[in-house]
TIVO-2410 file (N, C-alpha, C; in nm, 3 decimals):
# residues 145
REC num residu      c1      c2      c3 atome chaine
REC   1      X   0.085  -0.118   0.000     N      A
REC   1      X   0.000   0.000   0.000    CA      A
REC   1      X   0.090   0.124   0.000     C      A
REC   2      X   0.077   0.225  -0.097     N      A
REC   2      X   0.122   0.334  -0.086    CA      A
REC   2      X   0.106   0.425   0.042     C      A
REC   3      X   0.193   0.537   0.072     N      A
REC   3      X   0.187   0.633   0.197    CA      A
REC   3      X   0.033   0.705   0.140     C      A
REC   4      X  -0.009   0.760   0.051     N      A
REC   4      X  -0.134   0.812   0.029    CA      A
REC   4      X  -0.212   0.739   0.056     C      A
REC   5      X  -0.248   0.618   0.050     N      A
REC   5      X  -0.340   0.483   0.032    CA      A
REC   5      X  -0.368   0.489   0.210     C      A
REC   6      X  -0.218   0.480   0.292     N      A
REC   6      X  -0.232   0.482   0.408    CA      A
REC   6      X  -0.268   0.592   0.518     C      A
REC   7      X  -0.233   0.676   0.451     N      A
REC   7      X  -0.287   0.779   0.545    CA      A
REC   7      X  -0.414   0.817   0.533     C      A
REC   8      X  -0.452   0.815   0.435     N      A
REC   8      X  -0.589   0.839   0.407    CA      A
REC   8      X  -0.700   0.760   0.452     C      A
REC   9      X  -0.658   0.626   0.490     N      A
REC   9      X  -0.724   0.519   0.560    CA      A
REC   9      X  -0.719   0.511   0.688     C      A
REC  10      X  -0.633   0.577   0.731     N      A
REC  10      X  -0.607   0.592   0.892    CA      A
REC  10      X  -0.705   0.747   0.910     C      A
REC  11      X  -0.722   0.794   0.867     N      A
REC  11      X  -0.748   0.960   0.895    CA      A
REC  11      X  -0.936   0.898   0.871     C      A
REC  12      X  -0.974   0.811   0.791     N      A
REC  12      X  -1.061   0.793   0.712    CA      A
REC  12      X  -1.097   0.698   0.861     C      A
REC  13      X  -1.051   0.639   0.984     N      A
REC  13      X  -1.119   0.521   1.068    CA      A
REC  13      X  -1.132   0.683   1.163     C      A
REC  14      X  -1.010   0.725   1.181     N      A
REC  14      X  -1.032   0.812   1.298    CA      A
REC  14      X  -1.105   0.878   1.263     C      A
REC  15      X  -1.157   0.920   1.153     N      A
REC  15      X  -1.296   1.024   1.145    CA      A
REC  15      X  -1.449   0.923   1.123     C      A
REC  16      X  -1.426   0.822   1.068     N      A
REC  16      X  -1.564   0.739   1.082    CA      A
REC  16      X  -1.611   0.721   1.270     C      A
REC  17      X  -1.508   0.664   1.328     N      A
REC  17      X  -1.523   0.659   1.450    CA      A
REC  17      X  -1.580   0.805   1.510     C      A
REC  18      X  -1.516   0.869   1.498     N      A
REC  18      X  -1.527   1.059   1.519    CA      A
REC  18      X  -1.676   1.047   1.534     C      A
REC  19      X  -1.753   1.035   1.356     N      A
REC  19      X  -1.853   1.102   1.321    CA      A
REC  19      X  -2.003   0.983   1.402     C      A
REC  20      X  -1.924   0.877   1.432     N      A
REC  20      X  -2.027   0.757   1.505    CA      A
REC  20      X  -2.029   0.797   1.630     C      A
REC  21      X  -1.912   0.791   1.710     N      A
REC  21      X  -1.928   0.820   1.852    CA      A
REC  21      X  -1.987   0.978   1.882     C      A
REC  22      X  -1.951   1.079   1.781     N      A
REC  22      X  -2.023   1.185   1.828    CA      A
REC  22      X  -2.143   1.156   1.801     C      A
REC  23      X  -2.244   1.123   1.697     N      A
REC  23      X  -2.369   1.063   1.678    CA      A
REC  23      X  -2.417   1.046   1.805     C      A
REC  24      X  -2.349   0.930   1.896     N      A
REC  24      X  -2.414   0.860   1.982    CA      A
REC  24      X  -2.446   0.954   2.065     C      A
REC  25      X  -2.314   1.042   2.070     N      A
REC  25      X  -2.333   1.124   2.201    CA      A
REC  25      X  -2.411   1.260   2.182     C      A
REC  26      X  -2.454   1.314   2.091     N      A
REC  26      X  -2.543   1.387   2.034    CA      A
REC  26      X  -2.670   1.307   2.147     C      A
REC  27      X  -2.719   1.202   2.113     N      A
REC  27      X  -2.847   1.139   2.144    CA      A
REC  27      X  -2.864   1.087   2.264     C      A
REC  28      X  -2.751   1.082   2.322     N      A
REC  28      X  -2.778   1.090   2.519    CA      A
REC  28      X  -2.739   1.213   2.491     C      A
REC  29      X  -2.751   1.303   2.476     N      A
REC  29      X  -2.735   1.426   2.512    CA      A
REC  29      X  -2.883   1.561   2.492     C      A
REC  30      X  -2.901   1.448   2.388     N      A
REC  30      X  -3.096   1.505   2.348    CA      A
REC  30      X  -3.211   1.489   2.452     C      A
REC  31      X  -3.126   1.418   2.575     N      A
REC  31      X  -3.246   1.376   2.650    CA      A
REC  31      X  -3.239   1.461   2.746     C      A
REC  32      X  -3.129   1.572   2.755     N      A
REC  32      X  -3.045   1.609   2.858    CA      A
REC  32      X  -3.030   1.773   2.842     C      A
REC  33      X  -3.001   1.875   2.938     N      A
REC  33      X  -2.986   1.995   2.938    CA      A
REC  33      X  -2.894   2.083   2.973     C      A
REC  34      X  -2.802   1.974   2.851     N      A
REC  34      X  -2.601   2.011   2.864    CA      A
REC  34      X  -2.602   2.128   2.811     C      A
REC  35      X  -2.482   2.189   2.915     N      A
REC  35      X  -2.450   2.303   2.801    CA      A
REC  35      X  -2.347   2.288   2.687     C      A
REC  36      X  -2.284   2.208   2.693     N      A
REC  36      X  -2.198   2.121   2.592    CA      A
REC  36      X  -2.259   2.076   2.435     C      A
REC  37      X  -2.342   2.062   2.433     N      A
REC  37      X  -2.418   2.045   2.355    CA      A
REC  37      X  -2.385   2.104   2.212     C      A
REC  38      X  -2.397   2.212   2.172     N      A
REC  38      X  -2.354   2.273   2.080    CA      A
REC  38      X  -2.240   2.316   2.060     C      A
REC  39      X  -2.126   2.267   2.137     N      A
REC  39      X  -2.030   2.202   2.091    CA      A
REC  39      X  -1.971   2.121   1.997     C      A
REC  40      X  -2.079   1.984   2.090     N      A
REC  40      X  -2.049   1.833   2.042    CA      A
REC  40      X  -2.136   1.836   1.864     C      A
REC  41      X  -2.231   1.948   1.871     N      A
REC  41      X  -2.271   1.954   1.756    CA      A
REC  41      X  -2.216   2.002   1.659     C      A
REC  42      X  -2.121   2.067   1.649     N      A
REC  42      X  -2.010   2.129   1.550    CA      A
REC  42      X  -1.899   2.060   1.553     C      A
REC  43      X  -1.875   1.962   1.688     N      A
REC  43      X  -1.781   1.876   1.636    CA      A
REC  43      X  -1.792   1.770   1.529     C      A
REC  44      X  -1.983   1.733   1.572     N      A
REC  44      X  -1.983   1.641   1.441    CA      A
REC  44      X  -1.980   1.709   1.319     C      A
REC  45      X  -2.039   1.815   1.313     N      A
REC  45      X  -2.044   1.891   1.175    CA      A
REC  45      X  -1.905   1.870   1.108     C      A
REC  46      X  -1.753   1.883   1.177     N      A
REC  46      X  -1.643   1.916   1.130    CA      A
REC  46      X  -1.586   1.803   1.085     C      A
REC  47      X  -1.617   1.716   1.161     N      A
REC  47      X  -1.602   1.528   1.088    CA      A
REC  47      X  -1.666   1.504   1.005     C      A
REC  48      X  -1.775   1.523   0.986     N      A
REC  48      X  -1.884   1.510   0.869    CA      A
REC  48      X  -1.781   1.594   0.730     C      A
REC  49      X  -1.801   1.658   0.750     N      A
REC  49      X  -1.695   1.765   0.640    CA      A
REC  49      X  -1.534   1.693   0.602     C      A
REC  50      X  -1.471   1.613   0.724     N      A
REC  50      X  -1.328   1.550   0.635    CA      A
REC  50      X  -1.387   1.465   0.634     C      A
REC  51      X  -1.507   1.341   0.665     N      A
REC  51      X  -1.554   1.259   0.608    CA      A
REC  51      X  -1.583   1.276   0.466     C      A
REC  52      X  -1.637   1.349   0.438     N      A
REC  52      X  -1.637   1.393   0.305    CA      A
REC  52      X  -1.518   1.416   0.208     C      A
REC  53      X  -1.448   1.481   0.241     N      A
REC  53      X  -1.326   1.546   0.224    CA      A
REC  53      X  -1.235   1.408   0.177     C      A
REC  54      X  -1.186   1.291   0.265     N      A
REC  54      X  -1.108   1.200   0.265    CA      A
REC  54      X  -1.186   1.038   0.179     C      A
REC  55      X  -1.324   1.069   0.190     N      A
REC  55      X  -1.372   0.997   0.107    CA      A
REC  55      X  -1.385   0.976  -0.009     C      A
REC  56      X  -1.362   1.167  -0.082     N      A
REC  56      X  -1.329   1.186  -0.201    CA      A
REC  56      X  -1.206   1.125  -0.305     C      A
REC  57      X  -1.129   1.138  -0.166     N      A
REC  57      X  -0.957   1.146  -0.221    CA      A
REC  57      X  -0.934   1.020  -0.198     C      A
REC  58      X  -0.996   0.908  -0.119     N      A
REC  58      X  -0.991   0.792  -0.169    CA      A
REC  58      X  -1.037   0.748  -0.265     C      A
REC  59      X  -1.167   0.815  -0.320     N      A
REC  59      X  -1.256   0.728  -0.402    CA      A
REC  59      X  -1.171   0.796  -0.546     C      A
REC  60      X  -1.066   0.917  -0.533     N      A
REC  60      X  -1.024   0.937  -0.654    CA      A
REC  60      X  -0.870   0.867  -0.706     C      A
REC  61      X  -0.817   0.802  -0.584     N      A
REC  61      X  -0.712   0.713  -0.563    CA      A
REC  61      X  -0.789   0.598  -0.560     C      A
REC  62      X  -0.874   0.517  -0.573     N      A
REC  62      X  -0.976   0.413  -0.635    CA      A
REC  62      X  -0.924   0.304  -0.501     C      A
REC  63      X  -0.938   0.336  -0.384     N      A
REC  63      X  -0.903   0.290  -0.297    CA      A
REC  63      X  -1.063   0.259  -0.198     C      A
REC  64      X  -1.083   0.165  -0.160     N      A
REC  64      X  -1.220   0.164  -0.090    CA      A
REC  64      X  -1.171   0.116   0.002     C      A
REC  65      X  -1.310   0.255   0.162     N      A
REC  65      X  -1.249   0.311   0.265    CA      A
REC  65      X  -1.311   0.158   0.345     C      A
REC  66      X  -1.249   0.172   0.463     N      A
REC  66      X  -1.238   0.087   0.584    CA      A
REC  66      X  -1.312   0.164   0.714     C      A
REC  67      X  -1.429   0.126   0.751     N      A
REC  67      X  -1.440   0.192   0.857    CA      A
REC  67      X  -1.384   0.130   0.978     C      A
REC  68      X  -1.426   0.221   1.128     N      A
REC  68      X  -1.339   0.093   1.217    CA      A
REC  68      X  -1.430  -0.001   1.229     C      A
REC  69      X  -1.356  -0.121   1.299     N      A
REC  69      X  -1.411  -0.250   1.322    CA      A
REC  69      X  -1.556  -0.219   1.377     C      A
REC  70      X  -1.616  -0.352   1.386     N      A
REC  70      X  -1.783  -0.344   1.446    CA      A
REC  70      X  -1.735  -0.379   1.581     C      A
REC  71      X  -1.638  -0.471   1.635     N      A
REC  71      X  -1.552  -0.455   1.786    CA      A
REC  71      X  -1.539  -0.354   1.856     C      A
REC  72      X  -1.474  -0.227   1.767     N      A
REC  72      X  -1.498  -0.098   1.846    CA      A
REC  72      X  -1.562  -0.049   1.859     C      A
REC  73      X  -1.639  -0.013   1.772     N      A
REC  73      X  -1.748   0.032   1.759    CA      A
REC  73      X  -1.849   0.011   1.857     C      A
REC  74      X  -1.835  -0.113   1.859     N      A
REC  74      X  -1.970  -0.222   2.001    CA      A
REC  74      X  -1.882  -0.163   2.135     C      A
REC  75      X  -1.749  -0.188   2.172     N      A
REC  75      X  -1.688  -0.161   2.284    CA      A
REC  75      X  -1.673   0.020   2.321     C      A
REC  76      X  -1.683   0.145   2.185     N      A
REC  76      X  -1.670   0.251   2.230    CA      A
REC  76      X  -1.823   0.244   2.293     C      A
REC  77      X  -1.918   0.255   2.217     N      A
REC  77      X  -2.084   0.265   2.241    CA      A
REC  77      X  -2.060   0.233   2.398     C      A
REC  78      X  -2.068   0.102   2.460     N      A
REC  78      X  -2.080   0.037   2.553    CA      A
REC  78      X  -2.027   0.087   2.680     C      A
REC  79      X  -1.881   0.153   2.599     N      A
REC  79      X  -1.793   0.229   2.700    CA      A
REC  79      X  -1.895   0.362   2.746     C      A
REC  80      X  -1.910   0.424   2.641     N      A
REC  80      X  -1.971   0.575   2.634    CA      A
REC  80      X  -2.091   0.551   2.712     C      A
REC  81      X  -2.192   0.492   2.695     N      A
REC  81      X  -2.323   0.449   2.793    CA      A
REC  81      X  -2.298   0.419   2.919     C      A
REC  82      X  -2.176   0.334   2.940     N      A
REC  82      X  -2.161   0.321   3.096    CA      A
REC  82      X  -2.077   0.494   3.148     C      A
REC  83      X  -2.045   0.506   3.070     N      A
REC  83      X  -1.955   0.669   3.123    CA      A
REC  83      X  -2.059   0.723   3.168     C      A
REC  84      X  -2.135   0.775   3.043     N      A
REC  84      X  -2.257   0.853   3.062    CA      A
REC  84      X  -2.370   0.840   3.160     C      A
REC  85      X  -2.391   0.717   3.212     N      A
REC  85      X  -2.480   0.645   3.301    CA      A
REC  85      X  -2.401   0.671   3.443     C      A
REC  86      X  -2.281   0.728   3.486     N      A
REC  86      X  -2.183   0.691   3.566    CA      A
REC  86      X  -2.190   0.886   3.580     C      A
REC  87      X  -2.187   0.939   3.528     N      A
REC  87      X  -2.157   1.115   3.555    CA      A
REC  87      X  -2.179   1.176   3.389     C      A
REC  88      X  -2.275   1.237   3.396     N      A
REC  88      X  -2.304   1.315   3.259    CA      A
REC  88      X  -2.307   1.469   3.256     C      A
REC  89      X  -2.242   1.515   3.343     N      A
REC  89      X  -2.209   1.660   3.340    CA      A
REC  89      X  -2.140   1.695   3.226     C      A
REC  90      X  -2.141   1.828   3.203     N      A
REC  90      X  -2.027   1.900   3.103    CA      A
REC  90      X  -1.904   1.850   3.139     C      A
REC  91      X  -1.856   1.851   3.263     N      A
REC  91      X  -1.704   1.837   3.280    CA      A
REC  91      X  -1.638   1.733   3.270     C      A
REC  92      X  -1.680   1.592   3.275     N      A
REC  92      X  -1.684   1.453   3.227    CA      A
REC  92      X  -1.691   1.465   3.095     C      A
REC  93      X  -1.814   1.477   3.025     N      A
REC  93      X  -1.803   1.486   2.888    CA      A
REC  93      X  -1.707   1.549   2.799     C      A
REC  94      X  -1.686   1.684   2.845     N      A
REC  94      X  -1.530   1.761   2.797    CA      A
REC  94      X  -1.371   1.654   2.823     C      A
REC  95      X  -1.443   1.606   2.945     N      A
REC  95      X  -1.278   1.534   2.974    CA      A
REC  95      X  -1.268   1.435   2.894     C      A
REC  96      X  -1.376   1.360   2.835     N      A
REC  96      X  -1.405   1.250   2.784    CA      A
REC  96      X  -1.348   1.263   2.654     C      A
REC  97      X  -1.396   1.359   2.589     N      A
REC  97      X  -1.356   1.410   2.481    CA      A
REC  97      X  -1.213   1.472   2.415     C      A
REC  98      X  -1.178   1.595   2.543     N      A
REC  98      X  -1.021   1.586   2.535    CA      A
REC  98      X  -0.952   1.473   2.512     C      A
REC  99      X  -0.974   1.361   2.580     N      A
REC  99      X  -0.902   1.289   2.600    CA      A
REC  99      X  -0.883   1.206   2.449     C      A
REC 100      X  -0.996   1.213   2.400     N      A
REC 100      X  -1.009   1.150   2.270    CA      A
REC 100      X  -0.909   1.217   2.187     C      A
REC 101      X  -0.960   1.343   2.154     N      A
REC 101      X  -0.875   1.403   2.047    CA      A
REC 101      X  -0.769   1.441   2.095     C      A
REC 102      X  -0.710   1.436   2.196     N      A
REC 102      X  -0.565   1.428   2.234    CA      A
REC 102      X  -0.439   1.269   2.185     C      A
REC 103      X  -0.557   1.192   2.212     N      A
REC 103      X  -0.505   1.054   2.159    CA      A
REC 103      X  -0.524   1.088   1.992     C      A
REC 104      X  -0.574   1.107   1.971     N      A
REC 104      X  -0.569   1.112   1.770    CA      A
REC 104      X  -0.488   1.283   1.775     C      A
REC 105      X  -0.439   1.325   1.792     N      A
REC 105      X  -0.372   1.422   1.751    CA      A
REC 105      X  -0.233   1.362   1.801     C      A
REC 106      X  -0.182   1.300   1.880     N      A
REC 106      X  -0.113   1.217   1.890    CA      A
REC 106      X  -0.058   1.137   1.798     C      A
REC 107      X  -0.179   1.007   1.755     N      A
REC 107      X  -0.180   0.956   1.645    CA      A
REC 107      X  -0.116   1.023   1.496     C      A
REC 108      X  -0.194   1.070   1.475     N      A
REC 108      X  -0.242   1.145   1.373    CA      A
REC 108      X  -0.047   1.225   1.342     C      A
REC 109      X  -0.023   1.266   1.447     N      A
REC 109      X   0.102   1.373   1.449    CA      A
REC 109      X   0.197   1.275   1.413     C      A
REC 110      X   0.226   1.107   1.430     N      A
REC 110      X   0.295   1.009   1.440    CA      A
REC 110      X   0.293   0.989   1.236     C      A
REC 111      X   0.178   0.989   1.205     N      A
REC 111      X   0.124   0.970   1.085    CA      A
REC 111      X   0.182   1.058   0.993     C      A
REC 112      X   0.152   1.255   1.034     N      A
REC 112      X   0.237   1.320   0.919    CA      A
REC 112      X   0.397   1.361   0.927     C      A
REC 113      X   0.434   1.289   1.051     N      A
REC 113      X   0.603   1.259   1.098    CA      A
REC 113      X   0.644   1.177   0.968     C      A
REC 114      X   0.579   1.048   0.985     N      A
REC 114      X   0.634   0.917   0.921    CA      A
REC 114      X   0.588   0.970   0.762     C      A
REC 115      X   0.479   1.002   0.729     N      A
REC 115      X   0.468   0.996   0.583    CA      A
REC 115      X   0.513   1.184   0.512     C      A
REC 116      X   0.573   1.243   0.569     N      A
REC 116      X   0.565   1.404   0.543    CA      A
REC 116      X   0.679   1.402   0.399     C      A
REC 117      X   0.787   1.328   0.390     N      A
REC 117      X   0.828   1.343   0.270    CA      A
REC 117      X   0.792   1.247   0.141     C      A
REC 118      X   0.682   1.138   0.175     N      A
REC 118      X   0.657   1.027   0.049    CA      A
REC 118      X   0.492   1.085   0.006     C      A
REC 119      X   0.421   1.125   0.136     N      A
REC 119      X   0.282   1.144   0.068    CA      A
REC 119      X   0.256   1.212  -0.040     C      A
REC 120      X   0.158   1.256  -0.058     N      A
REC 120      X   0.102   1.391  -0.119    CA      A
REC 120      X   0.090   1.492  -0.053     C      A
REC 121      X   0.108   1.562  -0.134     N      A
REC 121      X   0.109   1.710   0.015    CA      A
REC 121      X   0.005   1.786   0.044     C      A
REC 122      X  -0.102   1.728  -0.059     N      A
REC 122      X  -0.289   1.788  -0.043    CA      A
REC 122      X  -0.304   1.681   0.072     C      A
REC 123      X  -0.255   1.553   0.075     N      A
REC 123      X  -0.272   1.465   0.166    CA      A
REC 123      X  -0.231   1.529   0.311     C      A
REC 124      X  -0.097   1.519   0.308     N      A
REC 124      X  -0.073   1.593   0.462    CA      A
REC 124      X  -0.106   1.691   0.502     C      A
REC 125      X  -0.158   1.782   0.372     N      A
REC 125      X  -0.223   1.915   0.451    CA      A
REC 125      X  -0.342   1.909   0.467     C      A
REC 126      X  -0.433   1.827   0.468     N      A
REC 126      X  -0.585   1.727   0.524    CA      A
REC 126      X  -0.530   1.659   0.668     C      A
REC 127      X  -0.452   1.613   0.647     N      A
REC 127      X  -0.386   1.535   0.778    CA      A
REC 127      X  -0.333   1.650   0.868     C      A
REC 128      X  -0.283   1.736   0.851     N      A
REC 128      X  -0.253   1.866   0.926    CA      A
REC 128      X  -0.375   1.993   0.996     C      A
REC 129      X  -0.472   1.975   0.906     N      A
REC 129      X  -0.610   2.009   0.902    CA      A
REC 129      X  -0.691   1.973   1.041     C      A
REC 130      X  -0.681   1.818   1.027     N      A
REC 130      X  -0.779   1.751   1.056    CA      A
REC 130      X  -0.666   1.765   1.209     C      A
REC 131      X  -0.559   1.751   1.238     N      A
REC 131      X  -0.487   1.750   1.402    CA      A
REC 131      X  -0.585   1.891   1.452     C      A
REC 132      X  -0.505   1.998   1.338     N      A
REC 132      X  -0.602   2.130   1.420    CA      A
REC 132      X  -0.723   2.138   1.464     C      A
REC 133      X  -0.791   2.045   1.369     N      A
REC 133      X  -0.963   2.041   1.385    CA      A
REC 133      X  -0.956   2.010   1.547     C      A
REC 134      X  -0.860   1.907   1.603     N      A
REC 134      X  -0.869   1.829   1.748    CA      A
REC 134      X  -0.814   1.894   1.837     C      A
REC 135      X  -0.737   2.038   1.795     N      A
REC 135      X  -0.647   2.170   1.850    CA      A
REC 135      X  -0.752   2.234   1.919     C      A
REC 136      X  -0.838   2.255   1.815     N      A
REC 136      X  -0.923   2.364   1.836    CA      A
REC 136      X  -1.043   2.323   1.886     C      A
REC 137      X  -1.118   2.182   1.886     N      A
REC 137      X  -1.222   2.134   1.971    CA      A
REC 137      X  -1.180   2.094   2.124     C      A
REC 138      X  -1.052   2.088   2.169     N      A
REC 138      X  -1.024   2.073   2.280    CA      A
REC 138      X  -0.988   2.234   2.335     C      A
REC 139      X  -0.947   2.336   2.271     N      A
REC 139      X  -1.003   2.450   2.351    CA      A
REC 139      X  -1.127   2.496   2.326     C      A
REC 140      X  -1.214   2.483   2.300     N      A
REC 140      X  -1.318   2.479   2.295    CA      A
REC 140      X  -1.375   2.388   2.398     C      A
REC 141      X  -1.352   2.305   2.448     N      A
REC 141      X  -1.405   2.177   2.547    CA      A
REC 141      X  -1.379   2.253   2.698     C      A
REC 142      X  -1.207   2.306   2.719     N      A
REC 142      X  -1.165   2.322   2.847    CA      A
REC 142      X  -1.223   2.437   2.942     C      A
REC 143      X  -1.344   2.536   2.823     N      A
REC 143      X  -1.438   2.571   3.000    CA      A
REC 143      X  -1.487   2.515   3.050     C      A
REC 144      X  -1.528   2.357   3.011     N      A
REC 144      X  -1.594   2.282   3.048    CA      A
REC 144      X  -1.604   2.237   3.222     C      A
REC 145      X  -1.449   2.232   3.214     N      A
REC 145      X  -1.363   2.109   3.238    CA      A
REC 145      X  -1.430   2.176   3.392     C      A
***
């Protein structure tokens, strides 16, 4: 697999996951009178948008995307419901969340280290994009906290 092939598939789980788990949490959150809320709603908006974005650039590199496993998927859900069932304040939920996009900006930073001189460079600058996107929703999160 090429460095384009790969990064784009990695950027392409961490935002499927993104745009599912915020989903979920959108909908325990509908029942509820967070102020977080319209937050978590522009966070999905902004995944929704490199979902788009990275789906393109696979489907124009004729590469078909991978979402994450149905394992995680079943184990984030499961996780997130018992969190949520356990303390559903703003300040949990912010922490919850930092914590997420701190781990994929992490990731993610490991990703345009290793591929920054073989990719494409519309590629890494989507991949550079998408860290800030997790820059800027975690200050956004920390009045939460």
């Amino acid at each position: 697999m090429n460095e384009n092939n790969e990064l784009l598939l990695y950027m392409y789980k961490n935002v499927d996951m993104g745009v599912k788990s915020t989903t979920k949490l959108i909908k325990l959150l509908n029942q509820r009178d967070n102020k977080i809320k319209n937050v978590v709603e522009g966070q999905l908006k902004g995944y929704e948008n490199f979902y788009k974005k990275i789906k393109s650039l696979l489907k124009s590199n004729k590469v078909e995307p991978k979402g994450s496993s149905l394992i995680a998927e079943i184990s984030s859900s499961i996780a997130m419901d018992m969190e949520f069932m356990k303390d559903n304040s703003d300040a949990k939920i912010a922490d919850i969340l930092i914590r997420g996009f701190t781990m994929g900006n992490i990731e993610i930073d490991k990703k345009i280290d290793k591929f920054k001189d073989d990719a494409d460079k519309k590629i890494i600058k989507l991949a550079k994009e998408l860290k800030k996107f997790g820059e800027e929703n975690i200050e956004l999160l920390k009045p939460y906290l």
